[in-house]
C-alpha positions as CSV (number, residue, x, y, z in Angstrom):
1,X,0.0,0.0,0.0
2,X,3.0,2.5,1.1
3,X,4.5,1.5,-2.4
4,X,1.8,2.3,-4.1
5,X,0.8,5.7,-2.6
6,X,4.3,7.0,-3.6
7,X,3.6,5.9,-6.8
8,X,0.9,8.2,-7.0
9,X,2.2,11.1,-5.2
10,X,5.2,10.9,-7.8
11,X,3.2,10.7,-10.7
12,X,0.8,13.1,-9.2
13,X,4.2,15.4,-8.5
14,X,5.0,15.0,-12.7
15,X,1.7,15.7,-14.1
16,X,2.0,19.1,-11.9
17,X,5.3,19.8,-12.9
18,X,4.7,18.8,-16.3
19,X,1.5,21.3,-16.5
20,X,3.7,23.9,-14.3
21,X,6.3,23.8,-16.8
22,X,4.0,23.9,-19.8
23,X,1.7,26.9,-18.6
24,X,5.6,29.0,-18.5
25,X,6.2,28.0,-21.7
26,X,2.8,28.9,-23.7
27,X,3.4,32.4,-21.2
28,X,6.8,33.2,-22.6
29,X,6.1,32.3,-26.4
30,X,3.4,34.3,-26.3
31,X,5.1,37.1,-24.8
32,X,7.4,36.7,-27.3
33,X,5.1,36.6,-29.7
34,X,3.5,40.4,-28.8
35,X,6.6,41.9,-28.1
36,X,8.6,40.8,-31.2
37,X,11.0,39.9,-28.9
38,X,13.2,36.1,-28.2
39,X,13.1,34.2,-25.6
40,X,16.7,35.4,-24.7
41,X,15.9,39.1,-24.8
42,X,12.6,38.6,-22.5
43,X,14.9,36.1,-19.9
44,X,17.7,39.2,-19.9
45,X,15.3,41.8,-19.2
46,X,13.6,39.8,-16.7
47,X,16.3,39.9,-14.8
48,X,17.2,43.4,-15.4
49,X,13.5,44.4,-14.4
50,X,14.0,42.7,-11.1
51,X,16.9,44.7,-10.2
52,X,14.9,47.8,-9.9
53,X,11.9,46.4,-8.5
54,X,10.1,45.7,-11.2
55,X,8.7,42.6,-13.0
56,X,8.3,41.6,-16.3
57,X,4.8,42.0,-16.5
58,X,5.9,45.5,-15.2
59,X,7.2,46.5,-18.2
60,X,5.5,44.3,-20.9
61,X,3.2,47.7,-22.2
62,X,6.7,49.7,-22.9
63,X,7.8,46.6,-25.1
64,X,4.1,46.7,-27.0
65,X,4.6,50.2,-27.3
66,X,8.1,49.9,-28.7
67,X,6.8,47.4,-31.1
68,X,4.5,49.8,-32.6
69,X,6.5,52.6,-32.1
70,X,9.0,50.7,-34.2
71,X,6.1,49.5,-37.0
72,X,4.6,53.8,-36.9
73,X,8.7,54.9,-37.9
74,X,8.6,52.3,-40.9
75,X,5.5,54.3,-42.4
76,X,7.1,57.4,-41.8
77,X,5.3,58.6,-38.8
78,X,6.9,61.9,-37.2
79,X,7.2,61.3,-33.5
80,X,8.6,57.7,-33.6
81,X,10.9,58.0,-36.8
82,X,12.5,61.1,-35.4
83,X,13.1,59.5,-32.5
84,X,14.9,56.4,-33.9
85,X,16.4,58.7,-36.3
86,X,18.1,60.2,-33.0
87,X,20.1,57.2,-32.3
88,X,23.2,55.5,-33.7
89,X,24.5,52.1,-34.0
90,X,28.2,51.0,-32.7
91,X,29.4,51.6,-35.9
92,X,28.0,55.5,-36.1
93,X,25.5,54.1,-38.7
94,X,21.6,55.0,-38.4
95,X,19.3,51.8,-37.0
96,X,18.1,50.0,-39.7
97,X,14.2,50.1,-38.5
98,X,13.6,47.6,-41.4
99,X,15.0,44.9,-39.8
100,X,13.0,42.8,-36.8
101,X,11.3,43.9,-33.9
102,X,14.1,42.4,-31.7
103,X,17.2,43.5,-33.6
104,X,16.3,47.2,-33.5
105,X,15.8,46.4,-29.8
106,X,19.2,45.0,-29.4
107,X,20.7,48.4,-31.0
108,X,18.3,50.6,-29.2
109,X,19.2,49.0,-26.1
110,X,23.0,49.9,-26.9
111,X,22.7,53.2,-28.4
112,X,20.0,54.9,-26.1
113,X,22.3,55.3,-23.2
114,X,25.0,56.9,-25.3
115,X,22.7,60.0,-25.8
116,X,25.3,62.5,-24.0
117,X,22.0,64.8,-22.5
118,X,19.7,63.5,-20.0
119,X,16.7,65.3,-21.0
120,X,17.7,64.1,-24.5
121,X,17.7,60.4,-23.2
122,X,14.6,60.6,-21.4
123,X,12.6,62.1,-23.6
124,X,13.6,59.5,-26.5
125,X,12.9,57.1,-23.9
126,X,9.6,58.7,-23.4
127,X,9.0,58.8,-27.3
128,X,9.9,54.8,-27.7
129,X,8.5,53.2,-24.8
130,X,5.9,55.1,-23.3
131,X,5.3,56.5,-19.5
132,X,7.5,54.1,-18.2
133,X,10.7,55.2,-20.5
134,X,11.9,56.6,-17.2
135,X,12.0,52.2,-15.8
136,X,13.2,51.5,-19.5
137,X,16.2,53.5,-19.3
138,X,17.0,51.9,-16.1
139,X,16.9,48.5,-17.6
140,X,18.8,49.5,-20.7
141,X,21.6,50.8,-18.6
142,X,22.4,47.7,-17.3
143,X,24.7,44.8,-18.9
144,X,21.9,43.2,-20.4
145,X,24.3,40.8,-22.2
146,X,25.2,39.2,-18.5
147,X,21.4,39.4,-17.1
148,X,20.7,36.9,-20.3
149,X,23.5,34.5,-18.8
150,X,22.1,34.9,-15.6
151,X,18.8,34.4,-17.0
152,X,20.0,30.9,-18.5
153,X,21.9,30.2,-15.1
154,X,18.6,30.0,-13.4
155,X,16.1,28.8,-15.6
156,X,14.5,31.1,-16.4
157,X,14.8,31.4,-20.4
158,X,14.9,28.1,-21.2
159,X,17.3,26.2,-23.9
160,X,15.7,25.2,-27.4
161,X,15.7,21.8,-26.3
162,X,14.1,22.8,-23.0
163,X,11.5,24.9,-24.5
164,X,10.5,21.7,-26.7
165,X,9.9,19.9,-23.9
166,X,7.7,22.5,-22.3
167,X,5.9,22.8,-25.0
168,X,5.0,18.8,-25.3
169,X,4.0,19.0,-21.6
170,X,1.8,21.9,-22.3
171,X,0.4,19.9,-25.5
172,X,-0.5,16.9,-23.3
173,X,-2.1,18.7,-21.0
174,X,-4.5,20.8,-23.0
175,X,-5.0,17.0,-24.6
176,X,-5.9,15.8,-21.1
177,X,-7.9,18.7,-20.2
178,X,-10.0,17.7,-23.7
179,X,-10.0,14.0,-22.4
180,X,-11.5,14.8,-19.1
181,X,-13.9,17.2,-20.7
182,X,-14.9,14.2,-22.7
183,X,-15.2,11.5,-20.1
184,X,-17.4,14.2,-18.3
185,X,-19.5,14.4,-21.2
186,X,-19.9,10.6,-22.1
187,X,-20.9,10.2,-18.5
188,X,-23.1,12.6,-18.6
189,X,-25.0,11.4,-21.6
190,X,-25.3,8.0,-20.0
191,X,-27.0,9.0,-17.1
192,X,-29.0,11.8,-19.0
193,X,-31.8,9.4,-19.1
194,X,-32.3,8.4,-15.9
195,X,-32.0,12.0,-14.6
196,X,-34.9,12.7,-17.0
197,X,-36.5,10.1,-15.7
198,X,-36.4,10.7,-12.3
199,X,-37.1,15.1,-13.0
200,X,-40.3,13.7,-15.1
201,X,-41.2,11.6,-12.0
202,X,-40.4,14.8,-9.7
203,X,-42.4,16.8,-11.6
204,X,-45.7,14.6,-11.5
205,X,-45.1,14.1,-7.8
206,X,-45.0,18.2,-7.4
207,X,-47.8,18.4,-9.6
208,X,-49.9,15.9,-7.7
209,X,-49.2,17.8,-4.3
210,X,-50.4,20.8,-6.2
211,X,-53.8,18.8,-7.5
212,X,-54.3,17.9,-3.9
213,X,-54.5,21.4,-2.5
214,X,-56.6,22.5,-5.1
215,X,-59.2,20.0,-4.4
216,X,-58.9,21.0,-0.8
217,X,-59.5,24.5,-1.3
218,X,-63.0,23.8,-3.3
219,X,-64.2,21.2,-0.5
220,X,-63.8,24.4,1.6
């Protein structure tokens, strides 16, 4: 019996890691998938967030807005290509706001704090990420290249082959949440008719009651 209820708790402890796993998994590719950003960028930045206090989630709308920020200076839009236009890669040359979503973000990230002016800086900030350019600018000052090691370091942007398996657990378990659903349902159908059965029989007992008390009330 002892063998068998550590069985269970083990499996038990899988299928909840499994999910656990999963549910972090569909979370980052979808963040990913809003923000235009990779799994290592998100992992760095993470990291970054948390050593001002903040959380990814924190700063999730200045990554939107950067997105289409970035998408309003490829059709020429005044605020956001000026702003862009302000900056410079490594190599002195203009950012290239053609290429992706998180390639511009790289060169942002290492240009913006170059800007020799504060108010320069923090209104560019302002201009490409929103309200919170002030928290954006804090992040970007930092090494983000060593907050994505440390973000590999301790899990928390997970290798290609890691982020594979994530994605199988989540899989199965949206598959077992369908299979359960479905049980539920075949269940249900099978005792459907008895449940009619006995409602019918529930409702000619109320309505029976309800025929006695009217024949009371006209023997009154």
């Amino acid at each position: 019996a002892g063998t068998a209820a550590a069985v269970v708790a083990v499996g038990a402890a899988a299928v909840l890691a499994a999910r656990s796993i999963g549910t972090y998994q569909e979370r980052m590719d979808l963040a990913a998938e809003v923000t235009g950003l990779t799994h290592s960028q998100i992992g760095a930045l993470t990291v970054a967030a948390s050593n001002i206090g903040r959380t990814f989630t924190d700063i999730h709308p200045s990554l939107t807005i950067f997105a289409r920020k970035l998408a309003e200076a490829r059709e020429g839009s005044g605020d956001a290509a000026e702003a862009f236009g302000r900056l410079r890669t490594a190599d002195g040359q203009l950012i290239d706001t053609s290429r992706s979503v998180s390639e511009v973000f790289s060169e942002v990230a290492q240009s913006i704090g170059k800007v020799p002016d504060s108010a320069d800086r923090a209104r560019l900030a302002f201009n490409l990420f929103g309200r919170s350019g002030a928290s954006m600018l804090a992040i970007l000052n930092q090494d983000l290249t060593e907050a994505e090691k440390i973000a590999e370091k301790l899990g928390i942007t997970l290798s290609p082959a890691a982020q594979k398996v994530a994605r199988d657990a989540d899989a199965a378990g949206d598959k077992l949440k369908l299979s359960f659903t479905g049980m539920m349902n075949s269940i249900t159908v099978a005792l459907a008719p008895r449940g009619t059965t006995l409602l019918n029989a529930m409702n000619g007992f109320i309505a029976s009651i309800r025929g006695l008390g009217v024949a009371a009330d006209e023997v009154k």
